[in-house]
C-alpha positions as CSV (number, residue, x, y, z in Angstrom):
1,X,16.4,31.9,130.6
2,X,15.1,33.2,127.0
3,X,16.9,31.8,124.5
4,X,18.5,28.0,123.9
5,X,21.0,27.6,121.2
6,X,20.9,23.9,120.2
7,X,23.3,22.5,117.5
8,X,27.4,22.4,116.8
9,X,30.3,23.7,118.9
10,X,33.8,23.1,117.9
11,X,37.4,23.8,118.6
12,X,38.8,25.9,115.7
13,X,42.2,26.6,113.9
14,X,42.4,29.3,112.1
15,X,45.2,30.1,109.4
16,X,45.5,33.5,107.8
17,X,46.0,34.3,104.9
18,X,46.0,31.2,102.8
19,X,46.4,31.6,98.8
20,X,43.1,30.1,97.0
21,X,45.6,27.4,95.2
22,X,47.2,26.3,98.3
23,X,46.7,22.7,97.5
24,X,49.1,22.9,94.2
25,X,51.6,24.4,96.7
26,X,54.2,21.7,99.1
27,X,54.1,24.8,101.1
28,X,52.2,28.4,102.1
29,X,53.2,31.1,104.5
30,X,50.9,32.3,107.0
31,X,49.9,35.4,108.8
32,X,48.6,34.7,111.3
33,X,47.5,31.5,113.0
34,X,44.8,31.5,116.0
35,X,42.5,28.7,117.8
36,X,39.1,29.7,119.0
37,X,36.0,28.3,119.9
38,X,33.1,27.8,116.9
39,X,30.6,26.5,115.4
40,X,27.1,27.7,114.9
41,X,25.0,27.3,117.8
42,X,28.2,28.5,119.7
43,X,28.4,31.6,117.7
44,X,24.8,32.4,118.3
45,X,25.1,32.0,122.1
46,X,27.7,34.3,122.3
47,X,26.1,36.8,120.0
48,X,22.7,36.9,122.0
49,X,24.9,36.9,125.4
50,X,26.6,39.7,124.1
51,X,23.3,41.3,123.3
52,X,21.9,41.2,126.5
53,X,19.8,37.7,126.4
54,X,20.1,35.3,129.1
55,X,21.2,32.4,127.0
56,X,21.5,28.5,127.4
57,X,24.1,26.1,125.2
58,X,22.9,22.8,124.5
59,X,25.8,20.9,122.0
60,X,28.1,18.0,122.9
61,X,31.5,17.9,123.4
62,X,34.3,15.6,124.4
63,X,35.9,14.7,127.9
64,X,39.0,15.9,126.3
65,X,40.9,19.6,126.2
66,X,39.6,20.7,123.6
67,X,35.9,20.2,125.4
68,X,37.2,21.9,128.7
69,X,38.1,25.1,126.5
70,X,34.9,25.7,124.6
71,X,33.5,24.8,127.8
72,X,35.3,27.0,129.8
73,X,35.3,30.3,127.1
74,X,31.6,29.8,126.6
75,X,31.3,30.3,130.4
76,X,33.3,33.2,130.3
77,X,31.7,35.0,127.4
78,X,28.5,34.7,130.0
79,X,26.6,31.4,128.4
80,X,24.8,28.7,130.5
81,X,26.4,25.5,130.4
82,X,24.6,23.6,132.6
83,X,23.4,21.4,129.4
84,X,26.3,21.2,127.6
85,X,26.3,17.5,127.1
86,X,29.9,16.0,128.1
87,X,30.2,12.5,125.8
88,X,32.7,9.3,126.6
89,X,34.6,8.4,124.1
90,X,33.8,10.7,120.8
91,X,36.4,13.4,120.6
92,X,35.5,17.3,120.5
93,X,34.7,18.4,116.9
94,X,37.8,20.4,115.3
95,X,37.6,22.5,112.0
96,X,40.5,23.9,110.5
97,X,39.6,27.2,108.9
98,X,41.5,29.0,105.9
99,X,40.9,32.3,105.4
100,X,42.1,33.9,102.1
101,X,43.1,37.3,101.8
102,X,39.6,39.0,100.8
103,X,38.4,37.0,104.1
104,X,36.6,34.4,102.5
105,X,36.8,31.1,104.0
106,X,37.3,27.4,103.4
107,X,36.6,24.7,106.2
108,X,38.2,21.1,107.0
109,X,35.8,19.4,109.2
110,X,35.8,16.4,112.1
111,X,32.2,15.7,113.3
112,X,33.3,13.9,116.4
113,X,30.2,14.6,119.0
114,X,28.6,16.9,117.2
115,X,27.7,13.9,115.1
116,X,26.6,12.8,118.6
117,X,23.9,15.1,120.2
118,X,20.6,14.2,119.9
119,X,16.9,15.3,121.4
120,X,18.2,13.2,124.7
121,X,20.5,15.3,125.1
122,X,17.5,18.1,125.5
123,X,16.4,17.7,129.2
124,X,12.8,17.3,129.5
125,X,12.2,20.5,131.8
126,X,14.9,22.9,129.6
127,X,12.7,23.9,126.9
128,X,9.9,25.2,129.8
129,X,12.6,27.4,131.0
130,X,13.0,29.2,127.9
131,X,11.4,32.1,125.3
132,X,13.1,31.0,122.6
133,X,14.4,27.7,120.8
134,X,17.0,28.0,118.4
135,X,18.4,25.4,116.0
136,X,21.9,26.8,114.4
137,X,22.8,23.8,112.5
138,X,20.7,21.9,110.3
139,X,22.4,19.5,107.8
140,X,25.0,18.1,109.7
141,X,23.5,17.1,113.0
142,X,22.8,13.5,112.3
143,X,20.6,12.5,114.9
144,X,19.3,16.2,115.2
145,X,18.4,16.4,111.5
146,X,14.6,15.5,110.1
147,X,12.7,14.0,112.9
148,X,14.7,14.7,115.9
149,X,14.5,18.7,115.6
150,X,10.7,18.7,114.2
151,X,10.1,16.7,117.6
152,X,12.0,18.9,119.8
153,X,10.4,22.3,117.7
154,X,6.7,20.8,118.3
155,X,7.6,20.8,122.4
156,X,8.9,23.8,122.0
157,X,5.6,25.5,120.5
158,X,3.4,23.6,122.7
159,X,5.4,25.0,125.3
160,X,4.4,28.7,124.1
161,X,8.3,29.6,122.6
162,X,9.0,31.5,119.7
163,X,11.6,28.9,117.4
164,X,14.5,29.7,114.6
165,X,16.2,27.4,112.2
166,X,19.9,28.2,110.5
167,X,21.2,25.5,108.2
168,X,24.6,24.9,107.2
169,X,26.4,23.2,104.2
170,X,25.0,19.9,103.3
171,X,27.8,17.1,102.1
172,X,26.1,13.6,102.7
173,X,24.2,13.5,99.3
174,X,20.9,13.7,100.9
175,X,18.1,16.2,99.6
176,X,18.8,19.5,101.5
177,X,15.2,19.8,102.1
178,X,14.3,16.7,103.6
179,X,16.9,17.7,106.2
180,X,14.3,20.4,107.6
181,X,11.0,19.9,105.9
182,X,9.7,18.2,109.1
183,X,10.7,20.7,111.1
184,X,9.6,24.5,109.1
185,X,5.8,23.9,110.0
186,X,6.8,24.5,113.7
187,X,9.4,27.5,112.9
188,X,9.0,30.9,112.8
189,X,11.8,32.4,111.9
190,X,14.5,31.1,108.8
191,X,17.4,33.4,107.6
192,X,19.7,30.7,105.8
193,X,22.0,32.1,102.9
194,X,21.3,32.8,99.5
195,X,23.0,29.9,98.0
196,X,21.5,27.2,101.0
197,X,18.0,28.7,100.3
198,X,18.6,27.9,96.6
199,X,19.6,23.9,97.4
200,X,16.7,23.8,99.8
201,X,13.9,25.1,97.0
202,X,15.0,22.8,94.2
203,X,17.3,25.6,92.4
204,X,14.8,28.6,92.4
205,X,17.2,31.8,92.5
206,X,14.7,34.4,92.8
207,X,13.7,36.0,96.3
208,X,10.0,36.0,95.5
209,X,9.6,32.8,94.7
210,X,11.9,31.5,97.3
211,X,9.3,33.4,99.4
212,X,6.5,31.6,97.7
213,X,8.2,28.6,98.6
214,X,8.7,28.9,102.4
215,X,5.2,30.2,102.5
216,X,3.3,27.7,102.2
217,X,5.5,26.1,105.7
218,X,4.1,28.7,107.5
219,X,7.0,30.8,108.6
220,X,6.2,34.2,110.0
221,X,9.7,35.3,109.1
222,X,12.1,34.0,105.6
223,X,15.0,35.9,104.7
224,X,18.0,35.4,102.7
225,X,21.7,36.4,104.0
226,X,23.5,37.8,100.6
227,X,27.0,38.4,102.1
228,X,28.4,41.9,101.1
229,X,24.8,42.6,99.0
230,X,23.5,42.3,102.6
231,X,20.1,40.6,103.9
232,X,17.0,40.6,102.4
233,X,14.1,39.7,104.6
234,X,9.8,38.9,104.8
235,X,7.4,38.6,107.6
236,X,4.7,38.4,104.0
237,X,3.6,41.4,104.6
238,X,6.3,43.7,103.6
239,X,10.0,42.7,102.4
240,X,13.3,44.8,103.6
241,X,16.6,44.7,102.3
242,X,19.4,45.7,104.3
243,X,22.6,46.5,103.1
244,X,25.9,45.3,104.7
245,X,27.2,47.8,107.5
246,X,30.4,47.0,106.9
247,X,32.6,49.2,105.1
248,X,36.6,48.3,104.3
249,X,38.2,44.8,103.4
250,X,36.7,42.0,105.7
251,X,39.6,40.0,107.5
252,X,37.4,37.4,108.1
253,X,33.6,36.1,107.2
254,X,33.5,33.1,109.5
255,X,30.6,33.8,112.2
256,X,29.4,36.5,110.5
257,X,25.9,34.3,109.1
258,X,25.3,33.8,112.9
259,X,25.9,36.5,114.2
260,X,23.6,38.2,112.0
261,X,21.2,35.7,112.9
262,X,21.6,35.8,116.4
263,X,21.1,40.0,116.0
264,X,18.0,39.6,114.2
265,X,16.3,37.2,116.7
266,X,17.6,39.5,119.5
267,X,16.0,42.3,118.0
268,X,12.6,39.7,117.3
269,X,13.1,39.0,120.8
270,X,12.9,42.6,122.1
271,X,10.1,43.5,119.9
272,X,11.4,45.6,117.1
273,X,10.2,46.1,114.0
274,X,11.2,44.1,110.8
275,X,13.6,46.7,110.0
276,X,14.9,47.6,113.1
277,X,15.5,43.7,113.5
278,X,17.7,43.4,110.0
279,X,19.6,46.4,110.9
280,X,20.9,44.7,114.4
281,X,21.4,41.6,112.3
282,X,23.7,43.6,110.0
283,X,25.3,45.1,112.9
284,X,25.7,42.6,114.3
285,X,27.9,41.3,111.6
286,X,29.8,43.8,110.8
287,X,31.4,43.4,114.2
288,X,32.7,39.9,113.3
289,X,33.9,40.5,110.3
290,X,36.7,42.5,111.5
291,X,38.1,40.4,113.2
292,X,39.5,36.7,112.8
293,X,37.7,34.8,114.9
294,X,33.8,33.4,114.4
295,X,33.4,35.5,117.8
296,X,36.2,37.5,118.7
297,X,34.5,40.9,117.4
298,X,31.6,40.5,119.9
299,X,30.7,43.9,121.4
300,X,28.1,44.3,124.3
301,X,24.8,46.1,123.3
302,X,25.2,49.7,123.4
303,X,28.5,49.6,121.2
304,X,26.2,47.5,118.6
305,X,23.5,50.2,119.0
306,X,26.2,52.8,118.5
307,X,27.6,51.2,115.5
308,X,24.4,51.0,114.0
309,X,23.6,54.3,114.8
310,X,26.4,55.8,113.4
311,X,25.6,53.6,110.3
312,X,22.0,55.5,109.7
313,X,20.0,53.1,111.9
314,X,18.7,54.6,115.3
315,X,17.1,51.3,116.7
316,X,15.1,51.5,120.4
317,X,17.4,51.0,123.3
């Protein structure tokens, strides 16, 4: 295979449009109401499928319905789930999702067995089968977190594979950094947000000292994902921002961090240039956040290619 996407997978709901003060209200009208599958190592293995990448899921869910679907649509969106680990008695993560009107998002979250999955749950011979080890969901993964991914990153590069790190938002109180700081001598590629790059470094806000920061770990690529200001990305030799390609009102922003990820390590993967792999990344994007759904806007290759294309950006096909 070449890549394994390691970390959450959850059932979502997803209510459209909700008003920002909707917990002053005893009652909001909706839109539009949906259920879907998420979560971010989900995303990403739908995203590099999408792209072309022969692509393994390794996250825990329940022996419940909600487990057989993500199971089941994963499958069908052409992902491995040959190490999607099945747990007794812990439930199938949920998150209800609302989505305002401008698209941002707000999410109500139940761990269940993402809370779970741990470097067990990583078979011995998987990471051998592989080109490419990533880790979608730092912060939340409670035996993943710290020790258990720097271990499983350390196989990985002995091993010979390239690695990438996402994080999400940290609620426990614990030191973002100490969540990953184990873990970023063995990565080589880290593209969290703006605002979860700022928690990780302490408060810095500036991109070059953020850089300064993640330097010293030894990353061969940092970037920042800046929502609609776009992405701004190193590999410390030269920097590239890339705008958003998206142009209109988003309908919805959930996914869209992973599936920019997922585009730029498909683009890493193939051998493009730093450039050429922030412009699939924003691609990439831009096809989710049309749609409501962390996935639903997933195109095949050549129509990401196209989009791109027709955006400015002629990338190698």
């Amino acid at each position: 295979m070449d890549v394994i996407c390691l970390g959450l997978a959850c059932y979502d709901i997803l209510l459209r449009a909700v008003d920002h003060d909707i917990m002053t209200k005893d009652l909001g009208l909706l839109q539009e109401k949906k259920t879907a599958t998420g979560g971010d190592a989900l995303n990403a293995s739908i995203n590099l499928a999408s792209l072309g990448f022969d692509t393994s899921l390794i996250v825990g869910v329940g022996e419940d319905r909600f487990g057989d679907e993500i199971v089941a649509h994963v499958q069908k969106m052409g992902v491995h789930t040959e190490h999607v680990a099945r747990l007794k008695d812990v439930n199938t993560s949920i998150s209800v999702v609302l989505i305002e009107q401008d698209g941002e998002r707000h999410f109500a979250y139940y761990s269940g067995c993402n809370a779970a999955l741990g470097p067990e749950h990583v078979p011995e011979g998987v990471l051998s089968q592989a080109r490419h080890l990533h880790f979608a969901s730092a912060n939340v993964m409670t035996k993943l977190d710290g020790a258990g991914i720097a271990s499983l990153f350390k196989r990985a590069k002995k091993l010979g594979l390239s690695t990438s790190m996402d994080v999400t938002q940290n609620t426990d109180g614990t030191p973002w950094l100490d969540k990953i700081a184990l873990a970023l001598p063995y990565c080589d590629i880290f593209i969290p947000s703006h605002y979860e790059a700022e928690q990780i470094c302490g408060g810095i806000k500036d991109f070059q000292r953020m850089k300064a920061f993640f330097q010293s770990y030894g990353l061969k690529v940092f970037g920042i994902k800046m929502g609609a200001d776009g992405l701004l990305v190193t590999d410390y030799e030269k920097d590239v921002h890339m705008p958003t390609l998206f142009t209109g009102t988003p309908v919805d922003t959930t996914g869209a961090g992973d599936a920019c990820v997922a585009g730029f390590i498909a683009g890493y993967l193939r051998g493009y240039s730093l450039a050429d792999c922030a412009a699939l990344g924003a691609a990439q994007a831009a096809m989710i956040i049309g749609q409501v759904g962390a996935t639903a806007g997933v195109r095949p290759l050549q129509e990401v290619l196209d989009y791109a294309a027709s955006k400015g950006y002629n990338l190698p096909r």
